[in-house]
C-alpha positions in Angstrom: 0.0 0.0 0.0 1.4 3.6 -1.0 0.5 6.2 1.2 -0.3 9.9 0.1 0.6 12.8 1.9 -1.7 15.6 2.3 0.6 18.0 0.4 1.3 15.8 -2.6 -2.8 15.4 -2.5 -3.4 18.7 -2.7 -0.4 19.5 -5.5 -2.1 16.9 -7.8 -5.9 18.1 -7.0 -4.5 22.0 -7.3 -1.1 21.7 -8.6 2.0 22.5 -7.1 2.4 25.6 -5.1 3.0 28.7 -7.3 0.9 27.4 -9.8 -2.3 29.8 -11.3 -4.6 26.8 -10.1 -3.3 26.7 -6.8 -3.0 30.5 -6.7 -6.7 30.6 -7.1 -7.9 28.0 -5.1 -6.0 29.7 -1.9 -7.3 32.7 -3.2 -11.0 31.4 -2.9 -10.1 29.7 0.0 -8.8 33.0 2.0 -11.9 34.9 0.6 -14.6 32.1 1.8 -12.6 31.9 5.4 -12.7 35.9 5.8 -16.6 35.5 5.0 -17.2 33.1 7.1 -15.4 34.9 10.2 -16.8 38.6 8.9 -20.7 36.0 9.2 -20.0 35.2 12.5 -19.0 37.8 13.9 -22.3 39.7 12.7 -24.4 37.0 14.3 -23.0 37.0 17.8 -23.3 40.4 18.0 -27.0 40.5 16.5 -27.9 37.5 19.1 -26.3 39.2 21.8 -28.5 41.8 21.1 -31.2 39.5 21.0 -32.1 40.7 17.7 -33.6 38.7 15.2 -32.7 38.7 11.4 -35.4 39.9 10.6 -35.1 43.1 13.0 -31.6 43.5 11.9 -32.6 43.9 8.1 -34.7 46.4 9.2 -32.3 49.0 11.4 -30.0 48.1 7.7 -32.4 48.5 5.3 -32.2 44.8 4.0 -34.2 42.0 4.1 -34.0 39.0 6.6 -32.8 36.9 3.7 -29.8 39.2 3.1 -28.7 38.9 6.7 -28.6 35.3 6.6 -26.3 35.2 3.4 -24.2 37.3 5.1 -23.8 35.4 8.9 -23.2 32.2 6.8 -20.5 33.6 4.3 -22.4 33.5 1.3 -23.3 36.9 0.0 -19.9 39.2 -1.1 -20.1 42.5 1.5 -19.3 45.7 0.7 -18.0 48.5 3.0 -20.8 50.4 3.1 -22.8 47.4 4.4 -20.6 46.2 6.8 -20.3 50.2 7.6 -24.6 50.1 8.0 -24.6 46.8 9.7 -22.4 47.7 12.2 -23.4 51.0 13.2 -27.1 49.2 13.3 -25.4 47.3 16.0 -24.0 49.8 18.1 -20.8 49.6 17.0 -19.3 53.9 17.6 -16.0 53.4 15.6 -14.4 51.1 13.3 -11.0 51.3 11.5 -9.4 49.3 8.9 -5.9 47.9 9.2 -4.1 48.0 6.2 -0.1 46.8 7.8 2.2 49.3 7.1 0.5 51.3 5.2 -1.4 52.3 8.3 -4.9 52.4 9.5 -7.9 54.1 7.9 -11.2 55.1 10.2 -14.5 54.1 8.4 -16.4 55.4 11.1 
Protein backbone atom coordinates (compact mmCIF):
# COMPACT_ATOMS: atom_id res chain seq x y z
CA UNK A 1 0.00 0.00 0.00
CA UNK A 2 1.35 3.64 -1.03
CA UNK A 3 0.46 6.24 1.24
CA UNK A 4 -0.31 9.91 0.12
CA UNK A 5 0.59 12.80 1.87
CA UNK A 6 -1.67 15.60 2.33
CA UNK A 7 0.61 17.97 0.39
CA UNK A 8 1.27 15.76 -2.65
CA UNK A 9 -2.76 15.38 -2.46
CA UNK A 10 -3.42 18.75 -2.75
CA UNK A 11 -0.42 19.45 -5.52
CA UNK A 12 -2.08 16.86 -7.85
CA UNK A 13 -5.90 18.08 -7.03
CA UNK A 14 -4.49 21.99 -7.31
CA UNK A 15 -1.11 21.68 -8.60
CA UNK A 16 2.02 22.53 -7.06
CA UNK A 17 2.37 25.62 -5.11
CA UNK A 18 2.96 28.66 -7.29
CA UNK A 19 0.91 27.43 -9.82
CA UNK A 20 -2.26 29.83 -11.28
CA UNK A 21 -4.61 26.77 -10.08
CA UNK A 22 -3.29 26.66 -6.76
CA UNK A 23 -2.95 30.47 -6.67
CA UNK A 24 -6.69 30.63 -7.13
CA UNK A 25 -7.88 28.00 -5.06
CA UNK A 26 -6.01 29.69 -1.94
CA UNK A 27 -7.28 32.73 -3.22
CA UNK A 28 -11.03 31.41 -2.94
CA UNK A 29 -10.08 29.66 0.04
CA UNK A 30 -8.85 32.99 2.04
CA UNK A 31 -11.88 34.94 0.63
CA UNK A 32 -14.62 32.10 1.79
CA UNK A 33 -12.65 31.89 5.40
CA UNK A 34 -12.69 35.95 5.77
CA UNK A 35 -16.55 35.49 4.98
CA UNK A 36 -17.24 33.06 7.06
CA UNK A 37 -15.37 34.94 10.23
CA UNK A 38 -16.78 38.56 8.94
CA UNK A 39 -20.70 35.97 9.17
CA UNK A 40 -19.96 35.21 12.48
CA UNK A 41 -18.96 37.85 13.88
CA UNK A 42 -22.32 39.71 12.73
CA UNK A 43 -24.42 37.04 14.29
CA UNK A 44 -23.03 36.97 17.82
CA UNK A 45 -23.31 40.43 18.04
CA UNK A 46 -27.02 40.48 16.53
CA UNK A 47 -27.86 37.46 19.07
CA UNK A 48 -26.29 39.24 21.84
CA UNK A 49 -28.48 41.84 21.14
CA UNK A 50 -31.18 39.52 21.02
CA UNK A 51 -32.05 40.70 17.68
CA UNK A 52 -33.59 38.72 15.18
CA UNK A 53 -32.65 38.65 11.39
CA UNK A 54 -35.37 39.88 10.58
CA UNK A 55 -35.13 43.13 13.05
CA UNK A 56 -31.61 43.54 11.90
CA UNK A 57 -32.64 43.91 8.12
CA UNK A 58 -34.73 46.44 9.23
CA UNK A 59 -32.27 48.98 11.40
CA UNK A 60 -30.05 48.13 7.75
CA UNK A 61 -32.45 48.48 5.31
CA UNK A 62 -32.16 44.75 4.00
CA UNK A 63 -34.23 41.97 4.08
CA UNK A 64 -34.03 38.98 6.64
CA UNK A 65 -32.79 36.93 3.66
CA UNK A 66 -29.80 39.19 3.07
CA UNK A 67 -28.73 38.89 6.72
CA UNK A 68 -28.61 35.33 6.61
CA UNK A 69 -26.33 35.17 3.38
CA UNK A 70 -24.23 37.35 5.10
CA UNK A 71 -23.85 35.44 8.92
CA UNK A 72 -23.19 32.16 6.81
CA UNK A 73 -20.54 33.61 4.28
CA UNK A 74 -22.38 33.50 1.30
CA UNK A 75 -23.31 36.87 -0.03
CA UNK A 76 -19.88 39.15 -1.10
CA UNK A 77 -20.08 42.47 1.47
CA UNK A 78 -19.32 45.69 0.67
CA UNK A 79 -17.98 48.48 3.00
CA UNK A 80 -20.81 50.39 3.09
CA UNK A 81 -22.81 47.42 4.42
CA UNK A 82 -20.59 46.24 6.85
CA UNK A 83 -20.32 50.20 7.65
CA UNK A 84 -24.62 50.09 8.04
CA UNK A 85 -24.58 46.80 9.74
CA UNK A 86 -22.38 47.69 12.22
CA UNK A 87 -23.35 51.04 13.15
CA UNK A 88 -27.14 49.18 13.31
CA UNK A 89 -25.43 47.28 16.01
CA UNK A 90 -23.98 49.81 18.07
CA UNK A 91 -20.77 49.59 16.98
CA UNK A 92 -19.33 53.94 17.57
CA UNK A 93 -16.04 53.43 15.62
CA UNK A 94 -14.41 51.15 13.28
CA UNK A 95 -11.02 51.32 11.49
CA UNK A 96 -9.35 49.32 8.91
CA UNK A 97 -5.89 47.91 9.25
CA UNK A 98 -4.06 47.97 6.24
CA UNK A 99 -0.14 46.77 7.75
CA UNK A 100 2.22 49.30 7.15
CA UNK A 101 0.51 51.27 5.24
CA UNK A 102 -1.36 52.31 8.27
CA UNK A 103 -4.87 52.39 9.54
CA UNK A 104 -7.93 54.14 7.92
CA UNK A 105 -11.22 55.12 10.18
CA UNK A 106 -14.53 54.05 8.44
CA UNK A 107 -16.40 55.41 11.07
Amino acid sequence: MKLTTLDELNDQIWGPIGSPERDKMETQLKEDLNAYLLGETIKKARQAQNLTQEELGERVGVQKSQISKLENGKSVITLPTISKLFQALGVKTAALDLGALGRVTLW
